[in-house]
C-alpha positions, -999 to +999 in steps of 0.1 A: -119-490+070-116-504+105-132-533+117-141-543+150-134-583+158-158-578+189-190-566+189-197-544+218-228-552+239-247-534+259-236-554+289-200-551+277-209-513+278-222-513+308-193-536+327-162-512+316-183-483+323-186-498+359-150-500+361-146-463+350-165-454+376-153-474+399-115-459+390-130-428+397-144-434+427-108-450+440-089-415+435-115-395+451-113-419+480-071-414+477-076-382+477-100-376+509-075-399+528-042-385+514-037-371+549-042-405+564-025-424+533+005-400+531+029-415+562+021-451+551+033-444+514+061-428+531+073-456+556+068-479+523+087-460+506+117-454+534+113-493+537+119-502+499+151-480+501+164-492+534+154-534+527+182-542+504+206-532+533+182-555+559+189-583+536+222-576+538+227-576+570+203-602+585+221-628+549+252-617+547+268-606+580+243-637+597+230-615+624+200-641+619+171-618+635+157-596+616+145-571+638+179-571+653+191-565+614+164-535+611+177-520+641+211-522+630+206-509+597+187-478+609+217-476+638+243-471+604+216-450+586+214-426+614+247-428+621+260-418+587+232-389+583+244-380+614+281-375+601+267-357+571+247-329+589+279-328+616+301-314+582+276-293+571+256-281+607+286-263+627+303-249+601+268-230+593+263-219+630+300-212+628+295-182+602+261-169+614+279-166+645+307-144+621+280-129+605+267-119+640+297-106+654+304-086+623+269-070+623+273-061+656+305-044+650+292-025+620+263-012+640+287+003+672+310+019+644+281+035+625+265+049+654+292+057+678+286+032+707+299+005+731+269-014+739+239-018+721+216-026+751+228+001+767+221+025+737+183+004+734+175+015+772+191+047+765+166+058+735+139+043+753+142+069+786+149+097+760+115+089+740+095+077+771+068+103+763+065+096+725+065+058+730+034+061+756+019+083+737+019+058+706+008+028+731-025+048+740-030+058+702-059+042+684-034+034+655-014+011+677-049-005+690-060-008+654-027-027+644-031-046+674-067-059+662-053-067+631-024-085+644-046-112+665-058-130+634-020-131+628-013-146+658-036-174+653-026-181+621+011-188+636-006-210+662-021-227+633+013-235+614+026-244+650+003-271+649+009-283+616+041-289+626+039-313+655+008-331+636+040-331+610+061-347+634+035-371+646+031-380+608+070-387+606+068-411+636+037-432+623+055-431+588+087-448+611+064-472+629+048-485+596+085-485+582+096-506+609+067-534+608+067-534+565+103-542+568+098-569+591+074-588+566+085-573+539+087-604+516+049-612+528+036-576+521+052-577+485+038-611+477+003-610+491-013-574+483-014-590+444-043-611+459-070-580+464-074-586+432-092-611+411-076-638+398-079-635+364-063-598+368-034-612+384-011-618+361-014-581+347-011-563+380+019-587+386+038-578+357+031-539+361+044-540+396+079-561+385+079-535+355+075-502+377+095-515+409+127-522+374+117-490+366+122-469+399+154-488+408+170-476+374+160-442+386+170-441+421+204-453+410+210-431+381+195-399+399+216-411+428+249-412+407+239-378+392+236-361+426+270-380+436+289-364+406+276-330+410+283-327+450+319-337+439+316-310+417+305-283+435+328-294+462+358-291+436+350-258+422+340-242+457+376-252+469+392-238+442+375-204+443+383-203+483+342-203+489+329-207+527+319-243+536+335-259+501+330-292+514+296-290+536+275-270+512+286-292+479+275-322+502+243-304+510+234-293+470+249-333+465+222-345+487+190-318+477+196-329+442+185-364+451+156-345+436+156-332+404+167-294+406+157-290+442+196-280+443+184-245+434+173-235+464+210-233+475+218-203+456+204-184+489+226-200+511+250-190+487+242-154+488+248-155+523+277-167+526+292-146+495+278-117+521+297-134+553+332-137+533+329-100+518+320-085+552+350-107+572+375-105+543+369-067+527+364-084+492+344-072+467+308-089+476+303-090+438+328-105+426+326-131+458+293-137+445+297-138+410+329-165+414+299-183+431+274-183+404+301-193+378+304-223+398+266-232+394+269-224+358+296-241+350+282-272+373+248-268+356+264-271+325+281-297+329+256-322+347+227-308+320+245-315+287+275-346+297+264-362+328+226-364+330+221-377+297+249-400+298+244-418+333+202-415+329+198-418+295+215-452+303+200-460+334+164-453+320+170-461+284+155-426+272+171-408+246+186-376+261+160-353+241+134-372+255+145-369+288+147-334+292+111-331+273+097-359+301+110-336+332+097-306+313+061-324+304+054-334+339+070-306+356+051-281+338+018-305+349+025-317+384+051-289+393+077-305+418+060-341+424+065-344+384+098-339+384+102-370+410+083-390+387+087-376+354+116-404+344+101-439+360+069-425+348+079-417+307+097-447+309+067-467+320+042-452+294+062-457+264+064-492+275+033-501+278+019-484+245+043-498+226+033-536+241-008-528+240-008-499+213+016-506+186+027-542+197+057-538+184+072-569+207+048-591+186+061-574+152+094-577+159+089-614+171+107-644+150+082-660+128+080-697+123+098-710+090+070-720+065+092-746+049+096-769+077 
Protein backbone atom coordinates (compact mmCIF):
# COMPACT_ATOMS: atom_id res chain seq x y z
CA UNK A 1 0.00 0.00 0.00
CA UNK A 2 1.35 3.55 -0.43
CA UNK A 3 1.93 5.78 2.16
CA UNK A 4 2.11 9.36 2.24
CA UNK A 5 5.18 10.96 4.48
CA UNK A 6 3.21 14.33 4.34
CA UNK A 7 -0.11 14.88 5.29
CA UNK A 8 -1.86 17.20 2.98
CA UNK A 9 -3.65 20.26 4.51
CA UNK A 10 -6.15 22.13 3.52
CA UNK A 11 -3.77 25.09 3.34
CA UNK A 12 -1.25 22.99 1.48
CA UNK A 13 -4.31 22.37 -0.83
CA UNK A 14 -5.19 25.53 -1.26
CA UNK A 15 -1.32 27.06 -1.82
CA UNK A 16 -0.47 24.58 -4.94
CA UNK A 17 -3.86 25.13 -6.18
CA UNK A 18 -2.97 28.88 -6.24
CA UNK A 19 0.00 28.15 -8.10
CA UNK A 20 -2.11 26.11 -10.72
CA UNK A 21 -3.95 28.82 -11.31
CA UNK A 22 -1.63 31.07 -11.29
CA UNK A 23 0.39 28.83 -14.17
CA UNK A 24 -2.64 29.11 -15.92
CA UNK A 25 -3.26 32.45 -15.82
CA UNK A 26 0.66 33.04 -17.12
CA UNK A 27 -0.03 31.19 -20.58
CA UNK A 28 -3.28 32.90 -21.17
CA UNK A 29 -1.46 36.15 -20.56
CA UNK A 30 1.58 34.67 -23.19
CA UNK A 31 -0.84 33.99 -25.33
CA UNK A 32 -2.90 37.40 -25.55
CA UNK A 33 0.60 39.14 -25.90
CA UNK A 34 2.21 36.60 -28.30
CA UNK A 35 1.96 39.34 -30.99
CA UNK A 36 3.80 41.68 -28.66
CA UNK A 37 6.12 38.84 -27.10
CA UNK A 38 6.96 37.23 -30.50
CA UNK A 39 9.93 39.89 -31.84
CA UNK A 40 11.41 39.96 -28.34
CA UNK A 41 11.78 36.01 -28.20
CA UNK A 42 13.03 36.44 -31.56
CA UNK A 43 15.86 39.10 -31.00
CA UNK A 44 16.67 36.76 -27.87
CA UNK A 45 16.89 34.24 -29.73
CA UNK A 46 19.02 35.81 -32.88
CA UNK A 47 21.15 37.20 -29.87
CA UNK A 48 21.99 33.77 -28.13
CA UNK A 49 23.18 32.52 -31.65
CA UNK A 50 25.11 35.49 -32.63
CA UNK A 51 26.88 36.19 -28.74
CA UNK A 52 29.42 33.48 -28.88
CA UNK A 53 30.86 35.23 -32.01
CA UNK A 54 30.53 38.89 -29.95
CA UNK A 55 32.74 37.26 -27.38
CA UNK A 56 34.90 36.38 -29.85
CA UNK A 57 35.51 39.24 -31.30
CA UNK A 58 35.31 41.94 -28.53
CA UNK A 59 38.09 38.78 -26.35
CA UNK A 60 39.84 37.45 -28.80
CA UNK A 61 40.58 39.86 -31.71
CA UNK A 62 40.64 42.78 -28.66
CA UNK A 63 38.44 45.17 -30.52
CA UNK A 64 37.66 46.16 -26.69
CA UNK A 65 34.11 47.88 -27.44
CA UNK A 66 31.54 45.89 -27.54
CA UNK A 67 29.16 47.69 -29.54
CA UNK A 68 31.90 48.11 -31.98
CA UNK A 69 32.26 44.04 -31.68
CA UNK A 70 28.25 43.71 -32.34
CA UNK A 71 28.54 45.80 -35.24
CA UNK A 72 31.27 43.90 -36.58
CA UNK A 73 29.83 40.67 -36.08
CA UNK A 74 26.46 41.52 -37.79
CA UNK A 75 28.87 43.35 -40.65
CA UNK A 76 30.41 39.33 -41.20
CA UNK A 77 26.92 37.85 -40.61
CA UNK A 78 25.41 39.91 -43.35
CA UNK A 79 28.09 39.76 -45.28
CA UNK A 80 28.31 35.96 -45.54
CA UNK A 81 24.38 35.62 -45.93
CA UNK A 82 24.88 38.02 -48.36
CA UNK A 83 27.38 35.66 -50.38
CA UNK A 84 24.99 32.79 -49.89
CA UNK A 85 21.82 34.28 -51.48
CA UNK A 86 24.46 35.90 -54.30
CA UNK A 87 25.01 31.79 -55.35
CA UNK A 88 21.70 30.93 -55.12
CA UNK A 89 19.58 34.48 -56.17
CA UNK A 90 21.01 35.15 -59.94
CA UNK A 91 21.29 31.83 -61.02
CA UNK A 92 17.33 31.58 -60.16
CA UNK A 93 16.50 34.90 -62.02
CA UNK A 94 18.87 33.52 -64.57
CA UNK A 95 16.49 30.55 -65.59
CA UNK A 96 13.18 32.21 -65.03
CA UNK A 97 14.49 34.56 -67.40
CA UNK A 98 15.23 31.02 -69.77
CA UNK A 99 12.11 29.84 -68.72
CA UNK A 100 10.59 33.20 -70.02
CA UNK A 101 12.29 33.38 -73.24
CA UNK A 102 11.36 29.81 -73.95
CA UNK A 103 7.68 30.39 -73.16
CA UNK A 104 7.60 33.07 -75.32
CA UNK A 105 9.00 31.27 -78.10
CA UNK A 106 6.62 28.35 -77.76
CA UNK A 107 3.70 30.66 -77.80
CA UNK A 108 4.84 32.64 -81.36
CA UNK A 109 5.43 29.03 -82.88
CA UNK A 110 2.04 27.62 -81.74
CA UNK A 111 0.12 30.33 -82.95
CA UNK A 112 1.94 31.70 -85.90
CA UNK A 113 3.17 35.15 -84.80
CA UNK A 114 5.96 37.76 -84.38
CA UNK A 115 4.90 39.77 -81.60
CA UNK A 116 2.73 39.02 -78.93
CA UNK A 117 1.58 42.56 -78.10
CA UNK A 118 0.85 43.06 -81.38
CA UNK A 119 -1.31 39.85 -81.72
CA UNK A 120 -3.04 41.16 -77.87
CA UNK A 121 -4.08 44.64 -79.64
CA UNK A 122 -4.85 42.79 -82.66
CA UNK A 123 -7.64 40.38 -80.96
CA UNK A 124 -8.75 43.19 -79.03
CA UNK A 125 -9.91 45.49 -82.32
CA UNK A 126 -11.25 42.19 -83.87
CA UNK A 127 -13.54 41.45 -80.66
CA UNK A 128 -14.18 45.21 -79.66
CA UNK A 129 -17.95 44.57 -79.81
CA UNK A 130 -17.98 41.30 -77.72
CA UNK A 131 -15.64 42.67 -75.11
CA UNK A 132 -18.06 45.83 -74.59
CA UNK A 133 -20.72 43.87 -74.66
CA UNK A 134 -19.34 41.65 -71.64
CA UNK A 135 -18.16 44.98 -69.76
CA UNK A 136 -21.97 46.27 -69.69
CA UNK A 137 -23.18 42.65 -68.84
CA UNK A 138 -24.59 42.15 -65.28
CA UNK A 139 -22.32 38.96 -65.01
CA UNK A 140 -19.15 41.03 -65.29
CA UNK A 141 -20.83 43.59 -62.52
CA UNK A 142 -21.71 40.64 -60.42
CA UNK A 143 -17.97 39.32 -60.51
CA UNK A 144 -17.03 42.68 -59.96
CA UNK A 145 -19.03 42.82 -56.57
CA UNK A 146 -17.67 39.82 -55.60
CA UNK A 147 -14.18 40.63 -56.32
CA UNK A 148 -14.13 43.91 -53.94
CA UNK A 149 -14.16 41.78 -50.73
CA UNK A 150 -11.07 40.21 -52.59
CA UNK A 151 -9.45 43.19 -52.98
CA UNK A 152 -9.59 44.08 -49.41
CA UNK A 153 -8.54 41.01 -48.24
CA UNK A 154 -5.10 41.54 -50.45
CA UNK A 155 -4.97 44.96 -48.74
CA UNK A 156 -5.16 43.06 -45.59
CA UNK A 157 -2.21 40.65 -46.21
CA UNK A 158 -0.37 43.83 -47.64
CA UNK A 159 -0.50 45.04 -44.23
CA UNK A 160 0.54 42.10 -42.53
CA UNK A 161 3.42 42.32 -44.18
CA UNK A 162 4.99 45.69 -43.36
CA UNK A 163 3.51 45.24 -39.58
CA UNK A 164 5.86 41.95 -40.41
CA UNK A 165 8.64 43.97 -41.37
CA UNK A 166 8.18 46.38 -38.55
CA UNK A 167 8.18 43.22 -36.26
CA UNK A 168 11.62 42.12 -37.85
CA UNK A 169 13.22 45.54 -37.03
CA UNK A 170 11.96 45.70 -33.28
CA UNK A 171 13.15 41.98 -33.08
CA UNK A 172 16.79 43.65 -34.42
CA UNK A 173 16.59 46.59 -31.99
CA UNK A 174 16.03 44.24 -28.96
CA UNK A 175 18.81 41.93 -30.50
CA UNK A 176 21.11 44.64 -30.52
CA UNK A 177 20.57 46.05 -26.85
CA UNK A 178 20.35 42.10 -25.28
CA UNK A 179 23.65 41.58 -26.73
CA UNK A 180 25.02 44.55 -25.37
CA UNK A 181 24.23 43.30 -21.63
CA UNK A 182 24.03 40.11 -22.42
CA UNK A 183 25.91 38.73 -19.34
CA UNK A 184 23.50 41.06 -17.09
CA UNK A 185 20.23 39.85 -18.77
CA UNK A 186 21.31 36.15 -18.28
CA UNK A 187 22.24 36.56 -14.68
CA UNK A 188 19.58 38.80 -13.35
CA UNK A 189 16.03 37.65 -14.78
CA UNK A 190 16.76 34.42 -12.12
CA UNK A 191 15.88 37.09 -9.50
CA UNK A 192 11.85 37.57 -10.52
CA UNK A 193 11.74 34.80 -8.58
CA UNK A 194 11.70 33.99 -4.95
CA UNK A 195 14.58 32.98 -3.47
CA UNK A 196 13.97 29.82 -2.22
CA UNK A 197 12.93 28.90 -6.02
CA UNK A 198 16.13 29.98 -7.18
CA UNK A 199 18.18 27.32 -7.17
CA UNK A 200 15.63 25.21 -9.28
CA UNK A 201 14.94 27.75 -11.98
CA UNK A 202 18.76 28.07 -12.17
CA UNK A 203 19.48 24.57 -12.76
CA UNK A 204 16.55 24.20 -15.47
CA UNK A 205 17.87 27.07 -17.40
CA UNK A 206 21.85 25.71 -17.39
CA UNK A 207 20.08 22.28 -18.21
CA UNK A 208 17.78 23.57 -21.23
CA UNK A 209 20.37 26.29 -22.54
CA UNK A 210 23.07 22.43 -22.53
CA UNK A 211 20.26 21.07 -24.05
CA UNK A 212 19.62 23.49 -27.12
CA UNK A 213 23.35 23.97 -27.85
CA UNK A 214 23.60 20.04 -28.40
CA UNK A 215 20.77 20.62 -30.83
CA UNK A 216 21.74 23.53 -32.72
CA UNK A 217 25.05 21.93 -33.28
CA UNK A 218 24.03 18.47 -34.21
CA UNK A 219 20.97 19.77 -36.43
CA UNK A 220 23.50 22.17 -37.81
CA UNK A 221 25.94 19.36 -38.77
CA UNK A 222 23.06 17.45 -40.22
CA UNK A 223 21.96 20.23 -42.52
CA UNK A 224 25.82 20.73 -43.45
CA UNK A 225 26.15 17.03 -44.60
CA UNK A 226 23.01 16.88 -46.45
CA UNK A 227 23.67 20.29 -48.58
CA UNK A 228 27.06 18.60 -49.44
CA UNK A 229 25.00 15.96 -50.52
CA UNK A 230 22.57 17.22 -52.52
CA UNK A 231 25.15 19.41 -54.01
CA UNK A 232 27.19 16.09 -54.90
CA UNK A 233 24.42 14.20 -56.39
CA UNK A 234 22.87 17.27 -58.33
CA UNK A 235 26.36 17.66 -60.08
CA UNK A 236 26.53 14.44 -61.03
CA UNK A 237 23.13 14.18 -62.60
CA UNK A 238 23.95 17.61 -64.56
CA UNK A 239 20.76 19.24 -62.56
CA UNK A 240 20.28 23.26 -62.88
CA UNK A 241 21.72 25.20 -59.98
CA UNK A 242 23.78 21.97 -58.44
CA UNK A 243 25.53 24.14 -56.14
CA UNK A 244 22.86 27.04 -55.22
CA UNK A 245 19.87 24.85 -54.63
CA UNK A 246 21.86 22.04 -52.37
CA UNK A 247 23.03 25.21 -50.44
CA UNK A 248 19.47 26.43 -50.26
CA UNK A 249 17.87 22.63 -49.05
CA UNK A 250 21.40 22.84 -46.78
CA UNK A 251 20.19 25.87 -45.10
CA UNK A 252 16.03 25.10 -44.97
CA UNK A 253 16.92 22.04 -43.28
CA UNK A 254 18.28 23.99 -40.29
CA UNK A 255 14.72 22.97 -39.56
CA UNK A 256 13.77 19.65 -39.44
CA UNK A 257 12.28 18.60 -42.96
CA UNK A 258 11.47 22.06 -43.97
CA UNK A 259 13.87 20.89 -46.94
CA UNK A 260 10.72 19.44 -48.54
CA UNK A 261 9.44 22.31 -49.78
CA UNK A 262 12.28 22.28 -52.40
CA UNK A 263 10.83 19.59 -54.37
CA UNK A 264 8.85 22.56 -56.20
CA UNK A 265 11.62 24.34 -57.02
CA UNK A 266 12.77 21.24 -58.26
CA UNK A 267 9.94 20.68 -60.56
CA UNK A 268 10.62 23.74 -62.04
CA UNK A 269 13.67 23.57 -62.85
CA UNK A 270 13.35 19.76 -64.21
CA UNK A 271 10.60 21.78 -66.45
CA UNK A 272 13.42 24.68 -67.41
CA UNK A 273 16.17 21.96 -68.46
CA UNK A 274 13.57 19.69 -70.49
CA UNK A 275 12.13 22.77 -72.40
CA UNK A 276 15.95 24.34 -73.12
CA UNK A 277 17.59 20.91 -73.61
CA UNK A 278 14.71 18.62 -75.50
CA UNK A 279 15.13 15.95 -72.66
CA UNK A 280 12.67 13.87 -71.52
CA UNK A 281 10.92 16.10 -68.61
CA UNK A 282 10.42 12.78 -66.83
CA UNK A 283 13.24 11.35 -66.74
CA UNK A 284 14.86 14.95 -65.86
CA UNK A 285 12.61 14.85 -63.09
CA UNK A 286 12.75 11.45 -61.98
CA UNK A 287 16.92 11.73 -61.91
CA UNK A 288 15.78 14.51 -59.47
CA UNK A 289 13.69 12.74 -57.10
CA UNK A 290 16.30 9.83 -56.95
CA UNK A 291 18.52 12.31 -55.59
CA UNK A 292 16.05 13.19 -52.61
CA UNK A 293 15.54 9.63 -52.09
CA UNK A 294 18.64 8.52 -52.05
CA UNK A 295 19.68 11.82 -49.80
CA UNK A 296 16.67 11.12 -47.55
CA UNK A 297 17.89 7.86 -47.13
CA UNK A 298 20.89 8.36 -46.27
CA UNK A 299 20.57 11.41 -43.72
CA UNK A 300 17.32 9.29 -42.10
CA UNK A 301 18.92 5.89 -41.43
CA UNK A 302 23.32 6.79 -41.13
CA UNK A 303 23.58 10.37 -40.44
CA UNK A 304 20.74 11.63 -38.22
CA UNK A 305 20.98 9.02 -35.82
CA UNK A 306 24.63 8.97 -35.73
CA UNK A 307 25.49 12.78 -35.33
CA UNK A 308 22.05 13.50 -33.10
CA UNK A 309 21.73 10.54 -31.37
CA UNK A 310 25.22 11.60 -30.10
CA UNK A 311 24.69 15.13 -29.86
CA UNK A 312 21.35 14.62 -27.76
CA UNK A 313 22.13 11.31 -26.19
CA UNK A 314 18.70 9.73 -27.51
CA UNK A 315 18.67 6.40 -28.84
CA UNK A 316 17.96 6.66 -32.59
CA UNK A 317 14.32 4.90 -32.12
CA UNK A 318 13.61 7.38 -29.77
CA UNK A 319 14.48 10.01 -31.85
CA UNK A 320 12.46 9.49 -34.65
CA UNK A 321 9.34 8.63 -32.12
CA UNK A 322 10.18 12.31 -30.38
CA UNK A 323 10.00 14.31 -33.91
CA UNK A 324 6.91 12.17 -34.72
CA UNK A 325 5.21 12.70 -31.06
CA UNK A 326 5.49 16.39 -31.15
CA UNK A 327 5.06 16.85 -34.75
CA UNK A 328 2.01 15.11 -34.90
CA UNK A 329 0.99 17.58 -31.63
CA UNK A 330 2.42 20.95 -32.41
CA UNK A 331 2.84 20.42 -36.29
CA UNK A 332 5.96 22.37 -37.42
CA UNK A 333 6.92 24.28 -34.10
CA UNK A 334 7.26 20.52 -32.59
CA UNK A 335 9.57 19.49 -34.88
CA UNK A 336 11.86 22.60 -33.77
CA UNK A 337 11.49 21.44 -30.36
CA UNK A 338 10.76 17.98 -30.42
CA UNK A 339 14.73 16.95 -29.63
CA UNK A 340 15.79 19.68 -26.78
CA UNK A 341 12.36 19.11 -25.49
CA UNK A 342 12.41 14.85 -25.25
CA UNK A 343 15.68 15.31 -24.11
CA UNK A 344 14.64 17.65 -21.26
CA UNK A 345 11.64 15.54 -20.06
CA UNK A 346 13.26 12.25 -19.72
CA UNK A 347 15.68 14.11 -17.65
CA UNK A 348 13.87 15.50 -15.37
CA UNK A 349 11.48 12.41 -14.64
CA UNK A 350 14.15 10.33 -14.21
CA UNK A 351 15.79 12.93 -11.40
CA UNK A 352 12.10 13.77 -9.69
CA UNK A 353 10.06 10.49 -10.83
CA UNK A 354 12.32 7.56 -10.67
CA UNK A 355 15.42 9.17 -8.97
CA UNK A 356 17.46 7.03 -10.57
CA UNK A 357 20.71 9.47 -9.90
CA UNK A 358 20.08 8.77 -6.18
CA UNK A 359 19.81 4.83 -6.93
CA UNK A 360 22.63 4.66 -8.75
CA UNK A 361 24.58 6.88 -6.25
CA UNK A 362 27.67 5.15 -4.22
CA UNK A 363 26.66 4.19 -0.84
CA UNK A 364 28.72 4.66 2.24
CA UNK A 365 30.76 1.49 3.41
CA UNK A 366 29.03 0.15 6.66
CA UNK A 367 32.31 -1.30 7.91
CA UNK A 368 34.21 1.81 8.34
Amino acid sequence: MLTYDKEITFDKFVRWLGYGLLVVGIFLLLSYLSRVLLPFAVGWLMAYLLFPIVKFVQYKVRVGSRVLSIIITLVVVASLMSFVLWLIIPPMIDQFAKLGHLVTNYIQRAANIDSIPEAIRQWTENNREGIERFLKSPEFSQGLRDAIPNMFRVLGKTANIIISIVGSLIALLYMFFILKDYEYLTKAWIKIFPKRSRPFWTELASDAERELNNYIRGQGTVALIMGILFCIGFTIIDFPMAIGLGILIGIMDLVPYLHTLALLPTVMLSLMKAADTGQNFWIILLSALAVFAIVQVIIDMIVTPKVMGHAMGLNPAILLLSLSVWGALLGFIGLIIALPLTTLLMAYYQRYVTREEEDTSPTPDSST
